[in-house]
N, C-alpha and C positions, 0 to 999 in steps of 0.2 A: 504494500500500500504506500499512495507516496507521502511523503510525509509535510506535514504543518507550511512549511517557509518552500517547500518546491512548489503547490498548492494555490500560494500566492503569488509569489512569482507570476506564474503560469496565468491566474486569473489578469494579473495585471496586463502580462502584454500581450494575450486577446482581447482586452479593455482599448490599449492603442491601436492594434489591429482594427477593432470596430471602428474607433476614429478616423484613422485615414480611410477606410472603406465607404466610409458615410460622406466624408469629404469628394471623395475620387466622385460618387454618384451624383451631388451636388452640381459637380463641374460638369460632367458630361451631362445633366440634364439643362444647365445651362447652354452647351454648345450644341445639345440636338437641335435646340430650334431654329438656330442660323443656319446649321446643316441639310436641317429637311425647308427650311425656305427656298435655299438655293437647290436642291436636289427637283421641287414642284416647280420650280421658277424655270430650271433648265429643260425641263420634257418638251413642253409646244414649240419651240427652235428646232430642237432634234426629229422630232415627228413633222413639220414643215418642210423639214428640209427633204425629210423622206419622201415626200406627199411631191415636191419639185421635181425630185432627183426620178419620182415613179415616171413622170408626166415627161420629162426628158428623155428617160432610158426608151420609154415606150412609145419616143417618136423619132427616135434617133437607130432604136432596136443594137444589137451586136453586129458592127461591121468588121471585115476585115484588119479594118485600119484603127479599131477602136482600143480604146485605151487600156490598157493590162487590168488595171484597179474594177474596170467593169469587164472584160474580157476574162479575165485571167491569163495565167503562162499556156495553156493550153495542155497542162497535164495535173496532178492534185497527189504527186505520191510524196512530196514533206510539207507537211503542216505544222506551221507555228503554233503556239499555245500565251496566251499572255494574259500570268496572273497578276491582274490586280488585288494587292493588299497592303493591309497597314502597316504605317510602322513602329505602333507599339503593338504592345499587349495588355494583357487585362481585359478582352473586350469579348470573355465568353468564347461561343465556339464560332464567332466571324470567321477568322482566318481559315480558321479547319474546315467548315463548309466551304471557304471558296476551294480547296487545293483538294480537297475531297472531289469538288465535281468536276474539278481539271483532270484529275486523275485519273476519275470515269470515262472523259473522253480520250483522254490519254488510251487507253487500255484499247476501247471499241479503236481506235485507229490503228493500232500496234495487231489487233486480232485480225484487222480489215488488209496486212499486210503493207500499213504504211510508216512513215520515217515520221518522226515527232520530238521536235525541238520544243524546248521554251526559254518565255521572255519575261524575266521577273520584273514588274513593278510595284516592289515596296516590299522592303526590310523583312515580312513573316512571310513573306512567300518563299524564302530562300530552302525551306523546311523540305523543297521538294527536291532539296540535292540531294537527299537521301535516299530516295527512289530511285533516281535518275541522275548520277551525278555526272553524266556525260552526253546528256544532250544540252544543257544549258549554251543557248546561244548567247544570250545577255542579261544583266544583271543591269536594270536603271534603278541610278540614286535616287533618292527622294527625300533623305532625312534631311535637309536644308530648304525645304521648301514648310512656310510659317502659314501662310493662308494660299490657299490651291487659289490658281489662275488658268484662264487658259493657256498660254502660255505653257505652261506646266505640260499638258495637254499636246501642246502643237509639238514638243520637245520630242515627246515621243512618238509620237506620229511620226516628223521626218524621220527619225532613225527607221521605223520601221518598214515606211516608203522605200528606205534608200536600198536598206536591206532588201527588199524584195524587188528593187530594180536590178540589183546586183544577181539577182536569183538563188537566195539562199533559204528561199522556203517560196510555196506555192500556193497556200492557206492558211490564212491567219484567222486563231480565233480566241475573242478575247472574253475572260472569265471574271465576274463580278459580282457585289450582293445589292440585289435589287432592294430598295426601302418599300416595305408595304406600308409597316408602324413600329411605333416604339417596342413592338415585343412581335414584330415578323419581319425577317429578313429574307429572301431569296436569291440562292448562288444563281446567279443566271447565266449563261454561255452562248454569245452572238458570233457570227461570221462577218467580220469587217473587213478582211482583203480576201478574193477580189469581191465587190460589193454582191451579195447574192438578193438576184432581183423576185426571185420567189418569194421574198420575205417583205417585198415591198408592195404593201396594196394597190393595184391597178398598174403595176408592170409587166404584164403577161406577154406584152409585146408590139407590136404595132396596130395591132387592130380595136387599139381602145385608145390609138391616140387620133381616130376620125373625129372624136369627138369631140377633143380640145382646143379652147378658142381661144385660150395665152400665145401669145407673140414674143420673140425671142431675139433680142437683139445685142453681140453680132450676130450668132450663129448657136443654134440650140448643141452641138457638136462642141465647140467653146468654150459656153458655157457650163455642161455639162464636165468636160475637163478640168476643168478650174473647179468644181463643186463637188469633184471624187475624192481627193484628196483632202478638201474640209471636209467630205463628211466623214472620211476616218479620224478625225480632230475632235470632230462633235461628239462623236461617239465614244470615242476615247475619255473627252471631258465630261460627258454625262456619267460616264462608267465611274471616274473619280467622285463626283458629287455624291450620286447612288451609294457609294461605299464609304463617302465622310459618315454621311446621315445613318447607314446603318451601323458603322464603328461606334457612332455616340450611343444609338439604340441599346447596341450591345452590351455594352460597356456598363450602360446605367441599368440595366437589367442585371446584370453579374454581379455588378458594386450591391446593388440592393441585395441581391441573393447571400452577396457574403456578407453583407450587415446583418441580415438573418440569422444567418449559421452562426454568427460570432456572437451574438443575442443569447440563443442555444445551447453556446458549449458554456460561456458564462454562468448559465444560470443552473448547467449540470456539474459545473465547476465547483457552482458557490455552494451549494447541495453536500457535494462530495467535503471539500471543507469543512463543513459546521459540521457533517457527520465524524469526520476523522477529529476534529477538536472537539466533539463533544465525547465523544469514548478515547480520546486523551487527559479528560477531566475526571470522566469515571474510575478512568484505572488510578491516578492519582487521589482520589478519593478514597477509593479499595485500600491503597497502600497502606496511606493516611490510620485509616480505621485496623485496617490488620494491624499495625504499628503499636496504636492506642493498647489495642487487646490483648497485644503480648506483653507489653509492660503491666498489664496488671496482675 
């Protein structure tokens, strides 16, 4: 049994433990709401541009001459993988859900007989050296950046543009935690190089762009080039946002859980304590009295 002054101890620094853990939740419920501001703020740009880029692809359709980003390489056997995450911890099982379902598609592509690199962004994603410590194509820094920008965003974009001009992968696909709420997060996994028009409402082809009465100036061909490459930018910087908002989620769901627990073990602590002090009293009593009784 432990004894008296281990007891305390012990109570005591689960006592500071519940502190910081109550603090940590404080802050992160403070920066959920700037996070999911800009996480709702950014969706109707990202969805317009799609709604543009449909109306474009499906009047312009896949030409010979057309641009890799919407074409592709003309083959699909190595595919990029690019995990966004954070880069702390503390934030529950964020991280692990994203690298979990990188992982998932990791595997279906490796089973499907294909080559599968990845592109870490952000400090807990590196967790997938482990698995794979020899596909890592790149590792992007992030810990120096204090408030996400686009910017941030466009950074990695060009690397990954340049990369795949270079042709060191043929599919890019980038893995995130979509913000439902403050207590649902979802891993989610989009195909952002080359743009896959499947996924774009009303891009099927050219026979639903008889319909469209947008004019295009210079050239809907142009324009469309210049708006493949932002829209890996946009998507990229939505995916950051989506994952500030659910880190904070996270975060402050876990801090609260461990305020809980440390609530719990205190109060099985304080319990065990007063038990062990108080048949520390008894037997000194006992003594006491056996004492008494043999002197007389």
């Amino acid at each position: 049994m432990a004894s008296l002054k281990a007891l305390k101890i012990r109570i005591g620094s689960v006592k500071s433990t519940q502190k910081i853990t109550k603090a940590m939740k404080m802050v992160a419920a403070a920066k959920l709401r700037r996070a999911q501001d800009a996480a709702v703020a950014g969706r109707p740009y990202a969805e317009r541009l799609e709604a543009v880029m449909a109306s474009l692809a499906g009047r312009v359709g896949i030409a010979p001459g057309a641009s890799p980003l919407l074409a592709g390489t003309g083959k699909d056997q190595v595919h990029l993988i690019v995990i966004a995450t954070s880069e702390r911890g503390l934030a529950g099982a964020f991280n692990t859900n994203i690298v979990r379902a990188a992982r998932r598609k990791a595997e279906e592509l490796i089973a499907a007989g294909k080559t599968v690199k990845f592109y870490i962004a952000g400090k807990k994603g590196r967790v997938i050296r482990r698995f794979y410590p020899n596909a890592i194509l790149a590792d992007h820094e992030m810990g120096g950046i204090k408030k996400l920008a686009f910017s941030d965003a466009q950074e990695i974009s060009n690397d990954l543009i340049h990369r795949f001009g270079e042709g060191q992968f043929d599919v890019a696909h980038l893995f995130f935690a979509k913000f439902v709420s403050a207590l649902v997060q979802e891993p989610t996994g989009i195909q952002i190089v080359p743009v896959p028009l499947s996924s774009i409402p009303g891009a099927e082809g050219k026979a639903g762009a008889a319909t469209a009465v947008t004019e295009y100036e210079p050239s809907e061909e142009a324009i469309l080039a210049d708006l493949l490459p932002r829209n890996v930018a946009i998507q990229i910087f939505r995916a950051l946002l989506e994952n500030a908002a659910s880190e904070q989620g996270s975060r402050m769901n876990a801090m609260d859980n461990a305020t809980r627990n440390a609530g719990d073990m205190i109060n099985r602590l304080s319990i065990q304590y007063n038990r062990t002090r108080q048949a520390a009293i008894t037997t000194e009593l006992v003594e006491i009295i056996s004492g008494a009784e043999a002197l007389k």
